[in-house]
Phi, psi and omega in degrees: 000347180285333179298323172256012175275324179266005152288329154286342164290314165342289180288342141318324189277308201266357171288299196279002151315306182300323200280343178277346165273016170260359206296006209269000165298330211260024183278115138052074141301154192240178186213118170209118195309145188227119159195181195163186173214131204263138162195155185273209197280348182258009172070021170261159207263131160282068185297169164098344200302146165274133166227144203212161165225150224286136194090354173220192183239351160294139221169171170204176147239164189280137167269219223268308180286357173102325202292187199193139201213167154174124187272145162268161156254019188279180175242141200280133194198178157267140188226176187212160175270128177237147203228097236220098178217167193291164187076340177240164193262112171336145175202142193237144183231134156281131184239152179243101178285083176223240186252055166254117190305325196240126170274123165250148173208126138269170168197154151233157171267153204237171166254123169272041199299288187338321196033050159296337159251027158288136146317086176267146143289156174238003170182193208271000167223355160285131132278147174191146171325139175291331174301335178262357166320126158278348183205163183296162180194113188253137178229133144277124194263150155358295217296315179304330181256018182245017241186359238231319197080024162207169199231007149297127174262357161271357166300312170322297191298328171336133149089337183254359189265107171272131184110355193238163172250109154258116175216128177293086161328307167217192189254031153293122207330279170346337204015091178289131210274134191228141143223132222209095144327073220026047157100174173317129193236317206227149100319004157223327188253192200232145207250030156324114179291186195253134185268139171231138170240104178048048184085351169270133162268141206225125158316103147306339174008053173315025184315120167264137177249327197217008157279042191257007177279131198249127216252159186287352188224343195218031169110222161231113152326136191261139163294137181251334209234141155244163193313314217293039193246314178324294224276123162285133176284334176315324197257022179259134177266328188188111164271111166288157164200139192271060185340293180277178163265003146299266216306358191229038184299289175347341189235015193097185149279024223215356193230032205276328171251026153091186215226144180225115193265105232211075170305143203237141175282149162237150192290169199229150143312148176143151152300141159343141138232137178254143158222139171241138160224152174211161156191179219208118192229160158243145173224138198226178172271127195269349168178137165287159156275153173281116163257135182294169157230003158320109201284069189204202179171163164262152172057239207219168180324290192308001187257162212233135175086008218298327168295327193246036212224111184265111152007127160312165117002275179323282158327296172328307222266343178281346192240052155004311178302323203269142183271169186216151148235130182271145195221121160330067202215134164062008180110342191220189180241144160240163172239120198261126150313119199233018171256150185223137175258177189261127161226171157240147199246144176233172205231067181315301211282018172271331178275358194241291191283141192221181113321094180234154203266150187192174186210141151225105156255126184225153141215154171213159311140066161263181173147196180140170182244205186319317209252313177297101197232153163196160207228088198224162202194159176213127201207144174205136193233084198273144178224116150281153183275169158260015089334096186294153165108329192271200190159140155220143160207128195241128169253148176227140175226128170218150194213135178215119151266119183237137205213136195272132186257331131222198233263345193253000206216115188242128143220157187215170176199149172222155205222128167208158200200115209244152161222155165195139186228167166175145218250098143272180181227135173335145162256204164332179181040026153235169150311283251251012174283142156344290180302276180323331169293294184308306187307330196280347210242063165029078163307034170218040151259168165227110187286338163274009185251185252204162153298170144281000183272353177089019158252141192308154210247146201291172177248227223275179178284149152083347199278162220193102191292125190287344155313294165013288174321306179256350147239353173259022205243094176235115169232131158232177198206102177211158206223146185228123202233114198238141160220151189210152183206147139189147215222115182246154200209085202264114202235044221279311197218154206315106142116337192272105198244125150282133190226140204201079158279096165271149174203118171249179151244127181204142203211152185213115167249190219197126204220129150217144176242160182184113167261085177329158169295171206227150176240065152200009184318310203313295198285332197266011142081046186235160220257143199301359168288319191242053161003064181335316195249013158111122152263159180220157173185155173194127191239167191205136189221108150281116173219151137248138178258094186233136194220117176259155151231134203231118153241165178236148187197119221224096155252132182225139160258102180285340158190187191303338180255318207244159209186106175244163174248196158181122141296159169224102179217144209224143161197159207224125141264151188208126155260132186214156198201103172236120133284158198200139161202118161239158179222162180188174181213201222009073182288111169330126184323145171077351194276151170228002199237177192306287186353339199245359186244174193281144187319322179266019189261318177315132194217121155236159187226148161188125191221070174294139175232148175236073211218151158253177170201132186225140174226171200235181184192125180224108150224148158232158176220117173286141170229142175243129185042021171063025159247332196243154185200119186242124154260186196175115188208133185214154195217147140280052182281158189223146167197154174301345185266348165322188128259147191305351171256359132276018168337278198266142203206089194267106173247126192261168163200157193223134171190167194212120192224167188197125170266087176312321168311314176278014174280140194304328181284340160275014178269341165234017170301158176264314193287345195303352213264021175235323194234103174285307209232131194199115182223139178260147136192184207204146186208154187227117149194157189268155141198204207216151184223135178251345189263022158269337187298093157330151181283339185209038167296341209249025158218169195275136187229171177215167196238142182288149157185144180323153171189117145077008192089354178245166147286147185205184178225129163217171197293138183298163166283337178299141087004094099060137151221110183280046188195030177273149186200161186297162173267150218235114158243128181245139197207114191233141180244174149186159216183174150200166194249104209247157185217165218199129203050099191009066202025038159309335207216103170266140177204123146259130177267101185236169174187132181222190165159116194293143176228103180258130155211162177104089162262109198286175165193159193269099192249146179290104206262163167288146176307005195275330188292340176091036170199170210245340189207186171185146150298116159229151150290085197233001189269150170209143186207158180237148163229134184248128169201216213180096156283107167237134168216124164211141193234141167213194198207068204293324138236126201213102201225199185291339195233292201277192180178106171219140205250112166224157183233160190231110179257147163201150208187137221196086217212138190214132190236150185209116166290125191241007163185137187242323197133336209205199209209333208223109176240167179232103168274129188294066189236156201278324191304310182211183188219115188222143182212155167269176191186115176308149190065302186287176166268172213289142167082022176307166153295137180195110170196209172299158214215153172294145154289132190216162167255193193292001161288344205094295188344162157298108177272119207245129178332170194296329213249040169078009186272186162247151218209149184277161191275138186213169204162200159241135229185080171298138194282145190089002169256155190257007141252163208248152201226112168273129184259070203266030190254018185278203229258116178058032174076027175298131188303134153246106266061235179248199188244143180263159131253142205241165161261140212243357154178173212218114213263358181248108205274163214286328184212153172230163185203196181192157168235118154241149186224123186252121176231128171227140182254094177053229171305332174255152204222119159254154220216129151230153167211102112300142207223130185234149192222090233223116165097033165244140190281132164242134201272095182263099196294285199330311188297321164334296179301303173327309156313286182313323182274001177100018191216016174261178197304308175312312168256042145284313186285311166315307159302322187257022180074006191280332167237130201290129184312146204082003209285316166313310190292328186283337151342305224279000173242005157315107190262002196269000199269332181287333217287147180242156172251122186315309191351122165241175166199103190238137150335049185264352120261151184189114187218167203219095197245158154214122195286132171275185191264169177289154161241008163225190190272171203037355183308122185222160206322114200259133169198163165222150198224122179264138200222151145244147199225135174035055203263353181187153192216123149322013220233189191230341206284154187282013178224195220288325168212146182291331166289092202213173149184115210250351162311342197063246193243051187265177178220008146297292195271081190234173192030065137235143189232106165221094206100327178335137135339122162279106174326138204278140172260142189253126167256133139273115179232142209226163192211143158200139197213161175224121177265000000 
């Protein structure tokens, strides 16, 4: 910490250096009132316009009605106004300060759709004209997220981001968030963007608390919720967000997956204004899988497996009745129950699944005076699962005051504080989940009834009663969260700007898992993956986040053609992270916490991390006659995760943009009066992902273990590697922006493509290096893709207005170099693989046998059979062996990819129609040519209760068809491909019903309401992986996303 007490003195020492060469600010100020009214081309007053005076940080805003008021300190001079709102085009007045006190100025504003001389941000104290941009920066306003059916804000974002995949992994309340920025950026680490909130970089984190029972043969339940689940969306004014590594220079070794910027609302002049909103949604289950309810079985009640499971000795001889037929497979023959008996079928998901209820309510408390502004707001957001037993709920309070200190000198600060707590259940990837009890389970128990003690009664051996699940099963979660900021804003001399951010983030989450002893262990056989005597576990996760930033910023017009801007800057960062968990198992009766399991059963962990990160950061950009524009930028790190020989870690950038349109010869083009617009640009730029980088990959580490009764340590199998350094993306983009019927019709164009290298990977050594693995740097992957985005605006009069946007997205992933032809991720769901030449995370297992036509080469008795050959291990290639008995496959079974979890394109339609007072809202949103690896429906088959042995049991598929089938792994993959209905919403503004009351509306909203798709399970938008970004469409066990109605209210005093 000392290292950051003297980066605050620095920056201290060099604030009051500046403010002492300002004192020439202070001559004999004067006091004068400012006002007017902002109105567009049509003479209607513009609320909201900024109006500021240039060179200072003094300002206002326009209220409802355009006007505008605001009092000064200056000496008297000429200054000039600027005049600024989104959609329009900026227009600046020259004012004359002398002795008359009130100045009036009007203006009008032109419509700007291009929004080329919109301000965006590009970092946490930097802006800049979109014109003067070399690469895309796509922004979402308030408006977009206030209309959405979720009180998630990357949820919020589905559909609108060109270049991003947001995809909702399962349907937990909390909805956990996947997001991906022109495609996978790391192997080992997270291709996560990097988050910022009003200049604090803020956690995303997924840490799992409370998924922690860990099963011995089939794997982990995945974490669903992310930080950013902490944020209420009601207080956000605008997300940016940064695609490349040019528009994200600015971060580094921190920005290889681009940057997501994230503006907070803040208060205006003005009077109070209150705004509220609520509303009250329900969520049901939007479509089920097929369970037969066909009353029959092969062989006898009691046999388990029944389509693919062949009968005992034994059995046979207790079930006299039962017939057998043999079926051919794999070399050898079984014999399938090939008779059929009477059951009766029950329907698990009625007992498992519910209708659940939900609330989001925010208000907030703005205003100010001259000097003075504030924001202050409160929201609390209760969600039930349509899972029972599950629920999330978060309260939020945030405050950002910003106070003018002089006429040269702003500060503001902000404050927030989120709790959320929530009931979960095992997700994906286990048996013992909800979901997974039923597919796994004979649907011809009837699973409510009960003991006399009123416990629950076992189903089939090895099974878990899927009530079990959902009342004898408990994980919660609940996090306490602080994000803080404060922030000076020094403007001493003409053209001269300071910027000075602190900012932390600081959060404790709190996880207990608790699995009952099962009072039915005795009879149902079940195997310690589903913890027959019971669990307990409980984790405590500390992180803190701190981030200072110091910039300098300097704009001159040195005459009517050239214009520089330049930056300068330091920024410090520190991370720290404890984790803690124990667990244990055979819980003593009535006990529910670790504390209750047997001693030798007990297991603790604790696992701190640390790293800084500190970087210098210089760019400039020349303009010439505000049409042509050259950047130029290089940033330095330095971090504790480095190796002494990668000390320094340089990422440049370069872009260029050229507004064709304002060259004088289109102004008399035949054409101009159809092709409005036209901006060119291009970008070269590196940055870095530190988070495949381990904090202490770059040392020999060692491990606690038990000796003689004692604890000792001893060295880890990992290896040292003094030369590890972060992974690295080059990236050159380029694109343009066109505007078309009096900018009725826009389109932006982009294309890029990225080059990652330096990629870690866990590489395997021979026992001779005297360790078994090293962290290296060895990987290299490519991303190739293709962005459009067009918005138009087909009607727009007095009454009516309708808006529509076209998103397309194109994104082609290649792994081009691993260490090894073969990596395998180890996941329970699927065989997910890296592959040299493919893209990252493929499918990758048996495959059908074919002939050389392609057609299905099919057993003697007509089935279909897995592909055999020769396969050296670890290659993905293969030599097919079609020389057995009748052209038969031979040999052992090869593997091919057999499907691709990354779709060939993604897109979105939205269309806003507003009629006077009423507004209708729709967004599809698509996701199109991807695989999803479906276990479930595989299990489903096999235990007898899915669609496939429904057609079996009723002779419609020949018996046996499922055993031959079932180890064929290319029989899971399903294509994935959607088009879903995700928002549709229907608002109308009401009359006021008291005085100063302003738009009062109300809205009926939909969520997910309907999906385009083919695939056979419950949604294709699935991940039993969680939020990984390897491991991605495998649907095993999952939640389903829920579909949501809404009714929503909101008003402004």
């Amino acid at each position: 910490m000392k290292k950051i007490y003297l980066i605050r003195c620095h920056c201290l020492g060099l604030i009051l250096a500046i403010l002492s060469l300002s004192n020439i600010a202070f001559a004999q100020n004067q006091r004068y009132t400012l006002n007017g009214r902002v109105t567009d081309a049509n003479a209607q007053g513009l609320p909201g316009v900024t109006v500021v005076i240039v060179g200072t940080t003094l300002g206002s805003a326009t209220d409802e009605n355009g006007n505008y008021t605001f009092g000064v300190s200056l000496p008297a001079g000429s200054y000039s106004l600027n005049f600024s709102f989104i959609g329009y085009a900026p227009t600046r007045q020259s004012i004359s300060l002398g002795n008359q006190p009130t100045i009036t100025t009007n203006a009008s504003l032109k419509e700007d759709v291009m929004n080329l001389d919109e301000v965006v941000a590009t970092g946490s104290t930097t802006q800049t004209s979109r014109r003067e941009l070399g690469n895309a920066i796509s922004t979402i306003r308030a408006e977009s997220l206030a209309q959405t059916g979720t009180g998630g804000l990357l949820n919020s974002l589905q559909g609108k981001v060109p270049g991003a995949q947001i995809t909702q992994n399962s349907g937990d309340p909390a909805g956990g968030i996947s997001v991906r920025l022109r495609g996978i950026k790391s192997l080992t680490g997270s291709s996560d963007p990097l988050y910022v909130v009003d200049g604090v970089i803020v956690s995303n984190a997924s840490t799992n608390v409370s998924q922690l029972a860990v099963g011995n043969q089939i794997g982990q339940a995945n974490p669903s919720q992310n930080r950013l689940a902490d944020i209420n969306p009601a207080d956000i004014a605008t997300v940016n967000v940064l695609n490349g590594a040019a528009a994200a220079a600015q971060y580094g070794s921190r920005a290889a997956n681009g940057v997501v910027l994230i503006t907070t609302k803040r208060g205006q002049t003005g009077a109070p204004r209150v705004t509220f909103t609520t509303s009250f949604n329900i969520n049901e289950l939007r479509k089920s899988v097929y369970i037969t309810t066909y009353p029959k079985q092969f062989g006898f009640a009691d046999l388990r497996l029944h389509t693919i499971g062949a009968p005992t000795a034994a059995q046979l001889a207790a079930n006299p009745g039962v017939t057998t037929t043999g079926i051919f497979r794999d070399g050898t023959t079984t014999n399938l129950a090939s008779n059929l008996v009477d059951v009766t079928r029950y329907n698990y998901f009625d007992e498992i699944f519910r209708t659940g209820t939900g609330t989001d309510n925010a208000i907030s408390v703005s205003g100010g005076r001259e000097n003075t502004q504030y924001y202050v707001s409160f929201g609390f957001l209760s969600n039930q699962g349509i899972l029972k037993g599950t629920d999330f709920q978060r309260y939020n309070l945030r405050a950002r005051l910003d106070q003018r200190l002089t006429n040269w000198a702003k500060m503001t600060a902000g404050l927030s504080y989120s709790n959320s707590f929530s009931n979960e259940k095992p997700n994906g990837n286990v048996f013992y989940s909800p979901i997974n009890s039923v597919t796994i389970t004979n649907n011809i128990w009837d699973i409510t009834k009960r003991d006399a003690a009123g416990n629950l009664l076992a189903v089939e051996p090895s099974r878990v009663n899927p009530l079990s699940t959902i009342e004898d099963m408990r994980s919660t979660q609940s996090t306490n969260r602080t994000i803080g900021d404060v922030q000076l804003n020094l403007t001493p001399l003409k053209g001269l700007s300071v910027d000075w951010i602190l900012g932390v983030d600081s959060y404790s989450q709190v996880g207990q898992n608790y699995i009952r002893p099962y009072p039915y262990q005795a009879v149902a056989n079940l195997p310690l993956e589903r913890y027959p005597t019971g669990f307990a576990a409980t984790a405590n996760n500390q992180v803190l986040l701190l981030n200072s930033d110091f910039n300098v910023s300097y704009e001159r017009q040195f005459n009517e053609n050239f214009k520089l801007n330049a930056i300068a800057g330091f920024n410090y960062q520190y991370s720290q992270q404890d984790l803690s968990v124990a667990n244990g198992q055979s819980l003593a009766p009535f006990i529910e916490t670790v504390s209750g399991a047997a001693s030798t059963t007990v297991q603790a962990t604790y696992t701190p991390d640390r790293y800084n990160l500190s970087g210098y950061f210089g760019q400039a950009t020349l303009g010439f006659k505000n049409l042509a524009f050259l950047t130029a930028a290089v940033r330095r790190d330095r971090s504790s995760k480095f190796s002494p020989t990668e000390t320094n870690q340089i990422y440049p950038k370069f872009s260029g943009s050229f507004v064709v349109s304002d060259l004088n010869f289109w102004k008399n083009v035949s054409f101009n009066n159809v092709w409005n617009g036209l901006k060119l640009r291009a970008s070269y730029g590196e940055s870095g992902n530190l988070s495949g980088l381990g904090t202490y990959s770059r040392f020999w580490q060692f491990s606690p273990t038990p000796f003689l009764g004692k604890n000792t340590i001893i060295p880890s199998g990992i290896l040292a590697n003094p030369r590890v350094r972060p992974e690295r993306m080059a990236e050159i983009e380029g694109g343009a922006d066109l505007s078309f019927l009096n900018n009725r019709l826009n389109l932006g164009v982009t294309v890029y493509h990225q080059k990652i290298s330096d990629l870690v990977v866990n590489r395997v050594l021979a026992p001779s290096y005297g360790g078994t693995n090293i962290v290296n740097n060895v990987g290299r992957m490519e991303n190739r893709g293709m962005e459009l985005a067009l918005d138009a605006t087909p009607i727009k009069n007095k009454d009516w207005t309708w808006d529509v946007t076209l998103i397309y997205n194109r994104n082609r992933n290649k792994v081009l170099e691993l260490g090894s032809p073969v990596i395998n991720i180890n996941t329970a769901a699927g065989s997910v693989y890296l592959l040299k030449g493919q893209p990252a995370g493929v499918f990758y297992g048996t495959t059908y046998a074919r002939n050389p036509d392609g057609s299905l080469l099919l057993t003697p008795q007509g089935f279909s059979q897995v592909e055999r050959g020769t396969q050296t291990a670890g290659s993905v290639d293969y030599v097919v062996d079609h020389t057995g008995p009748d052209g038969q496959p031979k040999g052992t079974p090869v593997s091919a990819v057999i499907g691709n979890p990354n779709p060939k394109w993604t897109g979105s339609f939205s269309s806003s129609l507003a009629y006077k007072k009423l507004s209708l809202r729709i967004l599809l949103d698509a996701v199109q040519g991807f695989d999803v690896y479906n276990a479930d429906k595989r299990t489903r088959q096999g235990v007898g209760i899915g669609d496939y042995a429904e057609k079996e049991l009723k002779g419609e598929l020949p018996r046996g068809y499922i055993f031959s089938i079932y180890n064929t792994e290319a029989w899971r993959i399903d294509d994935g491909s959607f088009v879903k209905l995700r928002e549709l919403s229907l608002s109308y503004k009401m009359p006021a019903l008291v005085k100063n009351m302003s738009n009062f509306s109300v809205s009926l909203i939909g969520r997910n309401l309907y999906s385009w798709d083919k695939y056979p399970g419950f949604d294709p938008e699935t991940n039993a992986g969680g939020t990984s970004d390897l491991v991605r469409g495998l649907d095993f066990g999952n939640v389903p996303i829920p579909r949501t109605y809404q009714v929503q209210l909101s008003a402004t005093f």
